[in-house]
C-alpha positions as CSV (number, residue, x, y, z in Angstrom):
1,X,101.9,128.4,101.3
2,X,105.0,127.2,99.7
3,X,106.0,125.0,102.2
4,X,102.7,123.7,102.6
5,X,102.8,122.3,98.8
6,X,106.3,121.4,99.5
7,X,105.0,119.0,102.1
8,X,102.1,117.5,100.4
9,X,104.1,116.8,97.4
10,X,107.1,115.0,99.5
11,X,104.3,112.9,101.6
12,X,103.0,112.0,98.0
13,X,106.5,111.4,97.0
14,X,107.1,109.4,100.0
15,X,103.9,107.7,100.1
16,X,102.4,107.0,97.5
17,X,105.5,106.3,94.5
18,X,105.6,102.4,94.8
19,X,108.5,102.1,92.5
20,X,109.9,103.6,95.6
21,X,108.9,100.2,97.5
22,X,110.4,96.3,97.7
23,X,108.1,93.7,95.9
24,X,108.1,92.3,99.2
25,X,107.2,95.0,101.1
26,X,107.3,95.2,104.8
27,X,104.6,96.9,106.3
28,X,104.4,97.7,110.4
29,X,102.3,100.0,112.7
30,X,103.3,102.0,115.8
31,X,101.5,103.2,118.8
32,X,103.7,105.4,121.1
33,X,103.2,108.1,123.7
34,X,105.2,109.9,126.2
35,X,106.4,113.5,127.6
36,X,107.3,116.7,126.9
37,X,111.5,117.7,127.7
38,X,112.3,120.9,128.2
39,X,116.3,119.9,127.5
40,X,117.6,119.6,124.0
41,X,118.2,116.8,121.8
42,X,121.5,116.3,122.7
43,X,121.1,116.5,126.4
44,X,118.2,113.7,126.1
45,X,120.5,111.4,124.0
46,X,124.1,111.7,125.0
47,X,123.3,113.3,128.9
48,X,120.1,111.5,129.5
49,X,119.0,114.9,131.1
50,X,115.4,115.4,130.9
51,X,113.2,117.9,132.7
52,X,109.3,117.2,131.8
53,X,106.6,119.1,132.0
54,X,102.9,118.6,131.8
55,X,102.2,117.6,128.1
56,X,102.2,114.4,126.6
57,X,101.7,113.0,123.2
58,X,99.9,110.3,121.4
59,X,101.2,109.0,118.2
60,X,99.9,106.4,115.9
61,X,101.9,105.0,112.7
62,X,102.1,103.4,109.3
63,X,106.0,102.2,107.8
64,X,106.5,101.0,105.1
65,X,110.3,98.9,104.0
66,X,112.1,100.5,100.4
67,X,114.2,98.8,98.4
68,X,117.6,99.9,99.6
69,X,119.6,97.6,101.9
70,X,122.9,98.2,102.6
71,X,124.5,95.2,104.5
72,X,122.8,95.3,108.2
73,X,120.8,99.0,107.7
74,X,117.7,99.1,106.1
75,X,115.3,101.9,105.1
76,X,111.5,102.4,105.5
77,X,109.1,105.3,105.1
78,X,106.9,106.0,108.3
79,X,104.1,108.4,108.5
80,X,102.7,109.5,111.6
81,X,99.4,111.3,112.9
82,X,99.9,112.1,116.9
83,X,97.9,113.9,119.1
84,X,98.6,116.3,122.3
85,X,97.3,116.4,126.0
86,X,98.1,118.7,128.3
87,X,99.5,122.4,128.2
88,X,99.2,121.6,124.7
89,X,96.2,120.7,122.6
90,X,96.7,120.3,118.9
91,X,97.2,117.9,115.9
92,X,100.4,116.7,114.2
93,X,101.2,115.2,111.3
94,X,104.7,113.9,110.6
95,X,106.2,112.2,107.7
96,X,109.8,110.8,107.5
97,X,112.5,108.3,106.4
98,X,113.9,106.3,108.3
99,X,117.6,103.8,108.4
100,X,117.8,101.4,110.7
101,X,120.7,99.5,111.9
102,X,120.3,95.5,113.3
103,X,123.0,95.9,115.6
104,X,125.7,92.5,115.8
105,X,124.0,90.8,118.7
106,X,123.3,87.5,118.4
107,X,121.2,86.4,121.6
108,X,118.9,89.7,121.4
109,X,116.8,91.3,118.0
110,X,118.1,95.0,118.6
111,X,118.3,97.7,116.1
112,X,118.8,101.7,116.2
113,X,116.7,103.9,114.0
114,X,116.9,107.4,112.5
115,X,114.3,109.3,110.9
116,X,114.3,112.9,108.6
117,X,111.4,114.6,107.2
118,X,108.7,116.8,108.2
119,X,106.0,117.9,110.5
120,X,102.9,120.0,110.3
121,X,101.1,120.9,113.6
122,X,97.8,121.9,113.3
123,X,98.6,125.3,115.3
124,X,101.5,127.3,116.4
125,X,102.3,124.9,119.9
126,X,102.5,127.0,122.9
127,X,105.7,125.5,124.6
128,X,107.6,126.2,121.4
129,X,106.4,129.9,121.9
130,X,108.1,130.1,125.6
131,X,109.4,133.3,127.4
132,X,110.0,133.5,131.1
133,X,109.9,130.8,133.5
134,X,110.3,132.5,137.0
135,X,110.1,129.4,138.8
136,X,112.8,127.5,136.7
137,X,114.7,130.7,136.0
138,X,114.2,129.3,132.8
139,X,114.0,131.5,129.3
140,X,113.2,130.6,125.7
141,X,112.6,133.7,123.5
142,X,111.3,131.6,120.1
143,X,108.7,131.7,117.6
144,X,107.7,128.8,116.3
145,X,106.0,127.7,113.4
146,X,103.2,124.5,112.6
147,X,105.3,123.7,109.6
148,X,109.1,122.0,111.2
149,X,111.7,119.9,110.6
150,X,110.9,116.5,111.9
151,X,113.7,113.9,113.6
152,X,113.4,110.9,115.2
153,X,115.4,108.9,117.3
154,X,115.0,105.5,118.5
155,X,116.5,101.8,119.9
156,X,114.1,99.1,119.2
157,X,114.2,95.6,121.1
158,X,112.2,92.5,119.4
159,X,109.9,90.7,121.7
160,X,111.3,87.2,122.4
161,X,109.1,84.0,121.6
162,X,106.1,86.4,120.2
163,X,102.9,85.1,118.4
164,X,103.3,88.1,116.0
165,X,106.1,89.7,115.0
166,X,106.8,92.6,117.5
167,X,109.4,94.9,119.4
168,X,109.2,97.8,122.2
169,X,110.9,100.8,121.9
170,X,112.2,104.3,123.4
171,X,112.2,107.3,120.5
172,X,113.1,110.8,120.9
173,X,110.3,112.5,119.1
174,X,112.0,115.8,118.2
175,X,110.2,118.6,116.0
176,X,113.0,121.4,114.9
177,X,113.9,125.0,113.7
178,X,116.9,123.6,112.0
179,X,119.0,126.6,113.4
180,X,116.9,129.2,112.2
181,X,115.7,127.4,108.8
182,X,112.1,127.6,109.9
183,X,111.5,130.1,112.3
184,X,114.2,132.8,113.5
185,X,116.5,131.6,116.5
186,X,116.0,128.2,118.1
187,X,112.7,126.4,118.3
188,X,111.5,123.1,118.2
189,X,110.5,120.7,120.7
190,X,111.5,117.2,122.2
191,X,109.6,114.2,123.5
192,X,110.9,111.3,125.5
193,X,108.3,108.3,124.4
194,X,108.1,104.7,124.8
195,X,106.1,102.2,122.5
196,X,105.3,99.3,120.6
197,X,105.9,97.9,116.6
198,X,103.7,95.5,115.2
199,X,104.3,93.9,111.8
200,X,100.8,93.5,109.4
């Protein structure tokens, strides 16, 4: 239950505080999807080693620019409602902040984003709960929990010669344990997903 509050009170914090805001704010939406990863967030990233299964998600979001610039990185809040097909079947709710980076290239709009903050599932998901895998030889003793660490991952690309201000993107949707921090062991999940920004 205390986590719970804690999470309400930082998606109010995050949210809903416009001091926390630029007069000129910048708002954008997301629509993204992809597929589950058995591999780990470093394998995905630095390896490029994936190894999907059958489970996808949905996600839908709202962002929101802050004040804070520093030189070429700039900060937004983004929160998130996705939803899961496949092996698993549930609700999640994510909110984070994000820093982005405009990387030094003058011919092409591309940036690289981070983003920390929370996630609430709507149950326990099943492929965080994994034992055996005979046919993969594959093992993952972990107990989950709805309530994770949230991280995202992402390099964004601006559409050239667009009517609206747009981009496409690749993020690593990546719910986690934090070491043991949220559940005992390792859990968490990863999601390789592909999408589009649109500014409002």
């Amino acid at each position: 239950m205390k986590r719970f509050l804690y999470t309400a009170v930082s998606f109010l914090l995050v949210f809903q505080t416009h001091s926390l805001y630029s007069s000129e704010t910048s708002d954008s939406i997301r629509i993204y999807g992809g597929l589950y990863s058995h591999t780990t967030f470093l394998d995905i990233t630095i390896r490029q080693n994936t190894d999907y299964d059958r489970s996808s998600i949905l996600v839908g979001s709202y962002s929101r620019s802050l004040k804070t610039n520093l030189r070429d990185v700039y900060f937004f809040s983004e929160g998130q409602i996705g939803k899961h097909y496949g092996i698993q079947d549930h609700w999640e709710l994510n909110g984070a902040l994000f820093a982005r980076w405009k990387l030094p290239i003058r011919w092409m709009d591309l940036s690289l984003g981070l983003g920390e903050g929370f996630s609430l599932a709507s149950e326990n998901p099943p492929l965080e709960n994994q034992k055996w895998d005979l046919l993969k030889l594959r093992m993952k003793r972990e107990t989950s929990m709805p309530l994770l660490n949230y991280i995202a991952a992402d390099l964004e690309a601006g559409l050239p010669d667009s009517f609206i201000a747009s981009s496409v993107f690749i993020r690593i949707h990546h719910r986690s344990g934090i070491f043991g921090t949220y559940c005992p062991g390792v859990c968490g999940s990863n999601f390789v997903t592909y999408g589009v920004r649109v500014d409002l």
